[in-house]
N, C-alpha and C positions, 0 to 999 in steps of 0.2 A: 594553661588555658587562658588565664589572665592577660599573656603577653601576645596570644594569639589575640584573643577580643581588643586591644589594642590596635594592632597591627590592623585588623579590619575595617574599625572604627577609621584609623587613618587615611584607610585607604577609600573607603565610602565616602569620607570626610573632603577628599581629593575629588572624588569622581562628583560627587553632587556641591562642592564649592562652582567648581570650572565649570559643570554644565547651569548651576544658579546664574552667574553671573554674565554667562554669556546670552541665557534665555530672559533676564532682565535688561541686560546694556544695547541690544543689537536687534538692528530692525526686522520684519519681515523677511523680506528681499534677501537680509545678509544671512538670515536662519536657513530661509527655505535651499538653497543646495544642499545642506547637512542632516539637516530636521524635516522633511519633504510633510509633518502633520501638522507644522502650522498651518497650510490653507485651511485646518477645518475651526480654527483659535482664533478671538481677536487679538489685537496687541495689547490690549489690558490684560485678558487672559491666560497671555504668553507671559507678560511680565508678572502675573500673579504665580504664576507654575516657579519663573524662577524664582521668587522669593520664598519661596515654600520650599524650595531645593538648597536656596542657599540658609534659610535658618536652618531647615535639617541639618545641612553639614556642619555649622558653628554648633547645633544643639547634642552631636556628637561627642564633638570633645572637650567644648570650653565648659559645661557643669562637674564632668568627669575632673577632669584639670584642678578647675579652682574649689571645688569639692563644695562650690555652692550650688544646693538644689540638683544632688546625682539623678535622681530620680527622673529626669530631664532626657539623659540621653537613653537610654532602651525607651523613653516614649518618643524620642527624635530617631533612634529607627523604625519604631512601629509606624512613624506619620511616613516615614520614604518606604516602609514596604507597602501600605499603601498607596502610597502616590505611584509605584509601578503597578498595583495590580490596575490602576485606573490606565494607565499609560499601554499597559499591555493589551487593555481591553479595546483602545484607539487604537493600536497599530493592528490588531486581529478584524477591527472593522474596516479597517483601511487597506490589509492583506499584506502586510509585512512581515512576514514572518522572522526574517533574520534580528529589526527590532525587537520580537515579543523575548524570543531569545535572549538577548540583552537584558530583555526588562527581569525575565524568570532568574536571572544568575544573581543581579544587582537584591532583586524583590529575596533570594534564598540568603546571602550576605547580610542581609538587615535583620532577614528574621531572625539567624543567627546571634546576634548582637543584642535582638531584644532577649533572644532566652537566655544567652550568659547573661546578660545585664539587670533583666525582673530574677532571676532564679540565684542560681547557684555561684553565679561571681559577680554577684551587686555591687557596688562599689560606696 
């Protein structure tokens, strides 16, 4: 189970690095064909979401790793399962359903990662 909560972590790790940093570095215009919610976000906004995606993803693995302050990541998933339930709750106001989708697999993977990680394989 260890090597499983791993492997998720990494992969969370992956998916919320790359969407961080592209919802910090890249403007409006270049978001909105992929991300069609920024129209209702400012660009501070947007850039505030990515930064909050990209700590999550570093808060994943790098206290796990360096075994400073573990405690860190099952709370760096709790903070990205809810940064979907809020993201799911924008794409349901907005009528997307194939994003809420998205957001419900990503938001079940974290939660995932916080119960091995507060629970039974803490690290």
């Amino acid at each position: 189970m260890n090597v499983f909560l791993w492997v998720l972590q990494a992969l969370l790790a992956a998916v919320f690095g790359l969407a961080g940093i592209m919802h910090a570095t890249r403007s409006k215009e270049g978001l909105r064909p992929m991300a069609p919610w920024v129209e209702d976000f400012t660009l501070t906004r947007i850039r505030l979401i990515g930064a909050a995606e990209l700590l999550g993803a570093l808060g994943l693995i790098l206290p796990a790793v360096t075994g400073i302050a573990p405690i860190l990541t099952p709370l760096a998933a709790t903070g990205l399962a809810i940064t979907m339930l809020a993201a799911a709750a924008t794409h349901a106001r907005r009528g997307e359903p194939a994003a809420i989708a998205v957001n419900v697999v990503l938001l079940a993977l974290a939660a995932v990662i916080a119960w091995g990680r507060f629970g039974p394989y803490a690290l």
